[in-house]
N, CA, C and O atoms as a MOPAC input file, in Angstrom:
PM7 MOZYME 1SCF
protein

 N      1.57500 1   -15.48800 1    13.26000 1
 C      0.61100 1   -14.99400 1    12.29900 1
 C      0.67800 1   -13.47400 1    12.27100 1
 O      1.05400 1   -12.83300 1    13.25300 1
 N      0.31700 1   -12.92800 1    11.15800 1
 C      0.34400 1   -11.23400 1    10.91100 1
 C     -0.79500 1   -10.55900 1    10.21900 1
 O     -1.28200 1   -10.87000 1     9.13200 1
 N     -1.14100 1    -9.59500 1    11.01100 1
 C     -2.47900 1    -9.01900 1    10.78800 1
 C     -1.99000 1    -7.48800 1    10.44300 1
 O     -0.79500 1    -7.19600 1    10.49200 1
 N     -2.90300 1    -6.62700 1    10.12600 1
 C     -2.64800 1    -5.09100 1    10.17700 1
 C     -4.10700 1    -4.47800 1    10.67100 1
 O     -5.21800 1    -4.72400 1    10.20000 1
 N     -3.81600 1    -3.76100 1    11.57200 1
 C     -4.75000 1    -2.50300 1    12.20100 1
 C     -3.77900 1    -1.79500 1    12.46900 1
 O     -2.55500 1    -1.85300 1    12.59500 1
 N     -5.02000 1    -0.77600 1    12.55600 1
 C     -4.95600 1     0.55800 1    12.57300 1
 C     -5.05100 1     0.71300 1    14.07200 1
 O     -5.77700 1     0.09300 1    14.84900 1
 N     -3.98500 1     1.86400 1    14.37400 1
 C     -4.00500 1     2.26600 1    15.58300 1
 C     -5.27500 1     4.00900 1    16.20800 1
 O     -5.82000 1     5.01200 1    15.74700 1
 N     -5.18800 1     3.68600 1    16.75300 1
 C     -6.48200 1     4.58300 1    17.73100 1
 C     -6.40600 1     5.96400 1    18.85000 1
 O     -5.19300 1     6.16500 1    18.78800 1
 N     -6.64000 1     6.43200 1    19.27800 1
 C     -6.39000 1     6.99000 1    20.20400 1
 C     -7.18900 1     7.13500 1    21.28000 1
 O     -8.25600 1     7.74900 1    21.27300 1
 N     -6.62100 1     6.49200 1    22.36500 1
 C     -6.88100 1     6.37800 1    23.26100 1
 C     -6.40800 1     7.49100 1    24.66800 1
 O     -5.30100 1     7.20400 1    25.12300 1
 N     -7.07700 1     8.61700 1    25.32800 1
 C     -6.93700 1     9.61800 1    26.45700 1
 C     -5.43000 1     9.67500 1    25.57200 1
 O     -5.30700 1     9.19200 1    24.44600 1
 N     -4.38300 1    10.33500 1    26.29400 1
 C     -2.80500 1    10.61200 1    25.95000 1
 C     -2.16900 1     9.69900 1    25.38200 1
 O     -1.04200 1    10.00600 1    24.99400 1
 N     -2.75800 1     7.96300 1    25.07900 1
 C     -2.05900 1     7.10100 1    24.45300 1
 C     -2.76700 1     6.71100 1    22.67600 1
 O     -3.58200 1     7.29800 1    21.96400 1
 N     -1.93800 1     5.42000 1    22.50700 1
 C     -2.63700 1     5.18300 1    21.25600 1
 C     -2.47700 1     3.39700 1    21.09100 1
 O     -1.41600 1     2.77500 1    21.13400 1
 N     -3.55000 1     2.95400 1    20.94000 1
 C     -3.52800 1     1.23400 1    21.13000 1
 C     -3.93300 1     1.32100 1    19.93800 1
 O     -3.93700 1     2.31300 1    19.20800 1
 N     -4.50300 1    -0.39500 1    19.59600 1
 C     -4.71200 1    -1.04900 1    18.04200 1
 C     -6.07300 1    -1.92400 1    18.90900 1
 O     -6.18800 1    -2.22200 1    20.09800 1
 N     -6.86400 1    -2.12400 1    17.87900 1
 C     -7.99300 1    -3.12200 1    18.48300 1
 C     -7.49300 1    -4.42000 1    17.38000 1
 O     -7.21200 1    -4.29700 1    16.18800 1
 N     -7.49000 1    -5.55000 1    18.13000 1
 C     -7.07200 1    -7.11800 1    17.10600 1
 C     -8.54100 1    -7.64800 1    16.67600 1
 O     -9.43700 1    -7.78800 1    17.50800 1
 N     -8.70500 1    -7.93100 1    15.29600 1
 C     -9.81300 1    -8.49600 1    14.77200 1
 C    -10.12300 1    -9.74800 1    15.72600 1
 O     -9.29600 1   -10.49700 1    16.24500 1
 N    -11.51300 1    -9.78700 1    15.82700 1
 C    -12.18600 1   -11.24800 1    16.47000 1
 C    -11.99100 1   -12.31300 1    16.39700 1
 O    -12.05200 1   -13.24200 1    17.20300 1
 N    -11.51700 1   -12.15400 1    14.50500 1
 C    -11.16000 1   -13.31400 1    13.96800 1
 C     -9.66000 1   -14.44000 1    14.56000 1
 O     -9.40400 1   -15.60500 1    14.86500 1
 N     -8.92500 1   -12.87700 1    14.40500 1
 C     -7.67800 1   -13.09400 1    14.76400 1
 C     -7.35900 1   -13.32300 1    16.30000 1
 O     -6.31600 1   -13.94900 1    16.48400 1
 N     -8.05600 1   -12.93600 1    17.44900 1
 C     -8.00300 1   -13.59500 1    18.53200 1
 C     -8.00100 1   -14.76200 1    18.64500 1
 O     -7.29200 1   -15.61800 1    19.17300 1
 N     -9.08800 1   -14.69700 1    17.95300 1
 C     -9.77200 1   -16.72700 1    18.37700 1
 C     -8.81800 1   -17.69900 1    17.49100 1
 O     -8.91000 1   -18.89300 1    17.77600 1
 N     -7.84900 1   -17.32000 1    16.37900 1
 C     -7.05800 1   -18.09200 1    15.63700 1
 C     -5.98800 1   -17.88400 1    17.09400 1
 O     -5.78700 1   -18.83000 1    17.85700 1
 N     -5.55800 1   -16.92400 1    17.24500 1
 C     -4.14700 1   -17.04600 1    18.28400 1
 C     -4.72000 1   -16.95600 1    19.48600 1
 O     -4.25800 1   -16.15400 1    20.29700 1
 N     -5.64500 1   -17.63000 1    19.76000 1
 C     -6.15600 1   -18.02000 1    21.42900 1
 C     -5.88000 1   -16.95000 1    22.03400 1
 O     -5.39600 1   -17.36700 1    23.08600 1
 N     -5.85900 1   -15.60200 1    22.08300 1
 C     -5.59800 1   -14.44900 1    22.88200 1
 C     -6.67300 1   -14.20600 1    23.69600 1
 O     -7.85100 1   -14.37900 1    23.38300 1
 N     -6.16700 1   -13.71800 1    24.96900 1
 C     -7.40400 1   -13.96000 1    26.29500 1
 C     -6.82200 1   -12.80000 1    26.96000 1
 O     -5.60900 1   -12.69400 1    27.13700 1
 N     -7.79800 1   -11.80600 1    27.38200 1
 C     -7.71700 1   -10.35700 1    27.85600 1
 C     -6.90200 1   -10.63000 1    29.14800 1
 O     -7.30100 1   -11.41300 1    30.01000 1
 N     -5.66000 1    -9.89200 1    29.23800 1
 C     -4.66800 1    -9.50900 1    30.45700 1
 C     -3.19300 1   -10.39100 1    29.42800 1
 O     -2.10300 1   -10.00300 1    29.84900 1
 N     -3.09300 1   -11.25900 1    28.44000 1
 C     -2.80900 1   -11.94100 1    28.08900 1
 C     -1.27000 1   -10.87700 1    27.54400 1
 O     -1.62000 1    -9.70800 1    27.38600 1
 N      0.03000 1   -11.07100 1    27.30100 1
 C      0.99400 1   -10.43100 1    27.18600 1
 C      0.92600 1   -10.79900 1    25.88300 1
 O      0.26600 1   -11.80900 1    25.63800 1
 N      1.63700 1   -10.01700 1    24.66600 1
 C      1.65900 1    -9.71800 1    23.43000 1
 C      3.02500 1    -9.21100 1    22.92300 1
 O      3.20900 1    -8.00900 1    23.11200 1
 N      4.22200 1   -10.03000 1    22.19000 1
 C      5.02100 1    -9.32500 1    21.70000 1
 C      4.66000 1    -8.43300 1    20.24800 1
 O      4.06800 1    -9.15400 1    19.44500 1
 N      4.81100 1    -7.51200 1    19.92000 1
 C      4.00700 1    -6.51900 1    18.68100 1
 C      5.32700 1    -5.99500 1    17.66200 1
 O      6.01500 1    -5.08100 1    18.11700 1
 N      5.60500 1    -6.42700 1    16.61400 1
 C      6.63200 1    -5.66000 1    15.71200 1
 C      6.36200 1    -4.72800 1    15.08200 1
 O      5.25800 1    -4.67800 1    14.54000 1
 N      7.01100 1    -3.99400 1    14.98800 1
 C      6.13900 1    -3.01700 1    14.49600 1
 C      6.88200 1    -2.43900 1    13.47800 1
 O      8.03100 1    -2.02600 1    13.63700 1
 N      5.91100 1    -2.37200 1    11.84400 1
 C      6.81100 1    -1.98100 1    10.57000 1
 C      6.16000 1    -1.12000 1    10.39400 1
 O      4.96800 1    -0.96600 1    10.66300 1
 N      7.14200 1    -0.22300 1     9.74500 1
 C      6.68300 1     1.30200 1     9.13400 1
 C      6.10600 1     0.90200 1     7.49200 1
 O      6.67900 1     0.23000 1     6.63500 1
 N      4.90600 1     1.51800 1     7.44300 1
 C      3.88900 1     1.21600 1     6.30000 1
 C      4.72700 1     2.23300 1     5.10500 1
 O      5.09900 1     3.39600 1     5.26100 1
 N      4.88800 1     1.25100 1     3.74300 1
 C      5.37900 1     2.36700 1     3.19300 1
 C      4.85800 1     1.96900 1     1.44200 1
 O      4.53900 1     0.92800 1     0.86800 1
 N      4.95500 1     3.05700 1     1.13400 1
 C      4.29600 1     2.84200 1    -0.32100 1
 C      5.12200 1     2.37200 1    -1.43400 1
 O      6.15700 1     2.97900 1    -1.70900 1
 N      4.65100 1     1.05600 1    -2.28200 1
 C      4.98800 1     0.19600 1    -3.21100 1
 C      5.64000 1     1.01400 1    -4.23400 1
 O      6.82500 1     0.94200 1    -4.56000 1
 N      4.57700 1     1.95000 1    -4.79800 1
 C      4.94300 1     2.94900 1    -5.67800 1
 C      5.70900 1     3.67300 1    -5.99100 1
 O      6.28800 1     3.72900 1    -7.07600 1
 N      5.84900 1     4.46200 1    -4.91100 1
 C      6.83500 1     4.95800 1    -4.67800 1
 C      8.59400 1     4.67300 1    -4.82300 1
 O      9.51600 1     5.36700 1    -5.25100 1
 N      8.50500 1     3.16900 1    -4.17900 1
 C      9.97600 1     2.90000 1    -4.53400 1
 C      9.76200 1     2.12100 1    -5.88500 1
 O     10.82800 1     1.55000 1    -6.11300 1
 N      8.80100 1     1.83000 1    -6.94000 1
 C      9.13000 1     1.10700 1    -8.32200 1
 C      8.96400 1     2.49100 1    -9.43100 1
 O      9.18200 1     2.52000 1   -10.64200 1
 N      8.61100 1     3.32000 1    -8.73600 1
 C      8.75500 1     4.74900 1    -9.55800 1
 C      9.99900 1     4.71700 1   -10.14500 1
 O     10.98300 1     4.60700 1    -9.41300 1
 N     10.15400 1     4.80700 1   -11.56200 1
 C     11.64500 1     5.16900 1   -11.88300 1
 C     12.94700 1     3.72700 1   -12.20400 1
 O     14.08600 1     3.66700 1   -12.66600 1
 N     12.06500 1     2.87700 1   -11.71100 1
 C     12.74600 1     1.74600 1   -11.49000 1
 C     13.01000 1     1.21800 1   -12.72200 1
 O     14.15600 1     1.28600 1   -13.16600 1
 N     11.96100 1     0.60200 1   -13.46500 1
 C     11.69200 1    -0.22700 1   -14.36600 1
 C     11.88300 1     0.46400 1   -16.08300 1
 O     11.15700 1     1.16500 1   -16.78800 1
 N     12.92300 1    -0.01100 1   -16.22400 1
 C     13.27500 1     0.62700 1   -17.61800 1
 C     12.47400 1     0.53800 1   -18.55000 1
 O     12.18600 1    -0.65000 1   -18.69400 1
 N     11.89500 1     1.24800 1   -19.35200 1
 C     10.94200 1     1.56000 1   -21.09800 1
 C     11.89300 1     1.00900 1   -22.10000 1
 O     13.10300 1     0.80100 1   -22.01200 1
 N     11.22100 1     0.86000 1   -22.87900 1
 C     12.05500 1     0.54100 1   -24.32700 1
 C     11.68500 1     1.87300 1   -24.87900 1
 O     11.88000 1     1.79200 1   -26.09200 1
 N     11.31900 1     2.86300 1   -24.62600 1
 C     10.68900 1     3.59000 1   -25.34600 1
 C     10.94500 1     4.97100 1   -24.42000 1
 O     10.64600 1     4.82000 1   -23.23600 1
 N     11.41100 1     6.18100 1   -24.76500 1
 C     11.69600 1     7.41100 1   -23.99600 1
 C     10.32000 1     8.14600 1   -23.48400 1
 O      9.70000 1     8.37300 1   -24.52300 1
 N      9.96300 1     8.36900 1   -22.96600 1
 C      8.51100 1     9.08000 1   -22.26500 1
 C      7.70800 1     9.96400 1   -23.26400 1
 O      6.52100 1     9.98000 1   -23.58800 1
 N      8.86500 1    10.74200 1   -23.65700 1
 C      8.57000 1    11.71200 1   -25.08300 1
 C      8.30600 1    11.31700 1   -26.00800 1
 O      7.65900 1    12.04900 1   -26.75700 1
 N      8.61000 1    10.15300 1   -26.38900 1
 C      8.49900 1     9.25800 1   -27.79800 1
 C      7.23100 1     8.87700 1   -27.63700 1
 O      6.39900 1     9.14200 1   -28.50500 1
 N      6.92400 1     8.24600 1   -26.57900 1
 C      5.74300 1     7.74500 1   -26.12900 1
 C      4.52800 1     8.52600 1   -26.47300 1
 O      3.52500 1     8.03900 1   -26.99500 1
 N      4.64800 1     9.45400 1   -26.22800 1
 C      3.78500 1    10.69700 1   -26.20900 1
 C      3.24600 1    11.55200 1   -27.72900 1
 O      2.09100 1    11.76400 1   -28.09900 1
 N      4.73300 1    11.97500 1   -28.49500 1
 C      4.28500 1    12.08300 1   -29.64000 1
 C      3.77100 1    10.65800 1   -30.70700 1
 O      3.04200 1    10.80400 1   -31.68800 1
 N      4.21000 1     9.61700 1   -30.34800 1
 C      3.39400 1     8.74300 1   -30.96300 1
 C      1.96400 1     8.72300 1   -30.44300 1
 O      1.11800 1     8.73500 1   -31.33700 1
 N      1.57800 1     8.70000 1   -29.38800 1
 C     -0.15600 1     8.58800 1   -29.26200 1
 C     -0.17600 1     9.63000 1   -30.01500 1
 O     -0.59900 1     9.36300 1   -31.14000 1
 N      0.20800 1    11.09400 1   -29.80300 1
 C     -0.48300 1    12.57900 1   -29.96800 1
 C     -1.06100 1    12.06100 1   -31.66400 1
 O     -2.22200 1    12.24700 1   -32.02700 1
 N      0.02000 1    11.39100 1   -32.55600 1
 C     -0.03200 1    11.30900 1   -33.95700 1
 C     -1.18800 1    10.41500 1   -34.40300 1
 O     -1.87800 1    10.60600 1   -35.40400 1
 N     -1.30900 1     9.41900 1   -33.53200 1
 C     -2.62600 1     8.18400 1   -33.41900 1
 C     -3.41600 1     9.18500 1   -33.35500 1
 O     -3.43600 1     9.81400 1   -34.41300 1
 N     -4.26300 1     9.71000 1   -32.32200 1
 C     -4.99500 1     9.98500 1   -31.78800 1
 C     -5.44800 1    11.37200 1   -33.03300 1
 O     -6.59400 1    11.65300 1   -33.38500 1
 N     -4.20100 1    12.02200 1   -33.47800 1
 C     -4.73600 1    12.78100 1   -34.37300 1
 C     -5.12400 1    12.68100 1   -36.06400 1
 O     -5.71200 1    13.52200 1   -36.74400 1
 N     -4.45700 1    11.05300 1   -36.56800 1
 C     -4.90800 1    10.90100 1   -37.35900 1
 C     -5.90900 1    10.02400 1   -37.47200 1
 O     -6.19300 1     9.43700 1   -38.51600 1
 N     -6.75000 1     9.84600 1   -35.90100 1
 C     -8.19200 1     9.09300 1   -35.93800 1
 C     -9.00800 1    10.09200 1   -36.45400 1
 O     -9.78100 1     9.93400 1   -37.39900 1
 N     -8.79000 1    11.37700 1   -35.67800 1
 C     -9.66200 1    12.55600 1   -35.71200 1
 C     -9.98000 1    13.64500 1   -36.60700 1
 O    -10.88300 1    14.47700 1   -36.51500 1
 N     -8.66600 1    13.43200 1   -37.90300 1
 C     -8.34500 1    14.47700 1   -38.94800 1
 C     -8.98900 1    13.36500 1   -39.70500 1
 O     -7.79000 1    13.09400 1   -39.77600 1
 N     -9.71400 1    12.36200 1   -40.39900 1
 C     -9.98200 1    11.33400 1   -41.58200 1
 C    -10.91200 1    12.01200 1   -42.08900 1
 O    -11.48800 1    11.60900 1   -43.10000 1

């Protein structure tokens, strides 16, 4: 099973506290050994930035609203 917390700081170290919930699902009992993987958190956005092709050029995009928007406002 896979959970996410946040890690802490603890004197010169840094631990994670495991939800309550999630103990009592994986029977975990204090002194109890724990293998932990550990993935680097990384943002979605970031890599679909740029990704996903337009039918439409950014600029195009743009002077078409500008033209909407200004012939709501010129009537």
């Amino acid at each position: 099973m896979e959970t996410v917390v946040k890690t802490k700081k603890w004197g010169n170290s840094v631990g994670v506290i495991l939800p309550a919930e999630f103990v009592k699902q994986q029977h975990i009992h204090p002194g109890d050994d724990l293998v932990i993987d550990v993935k680097e958190k990384h943002n979605v956005l970031k890599e679909l930035f740029g990704a996903l092709p337009f039918k439409k050029p950014t600029e195009q995009l743009l002077k078409e609203s500008r033209k909407e928007l200004e012939s709501k406002w010129m009537r």
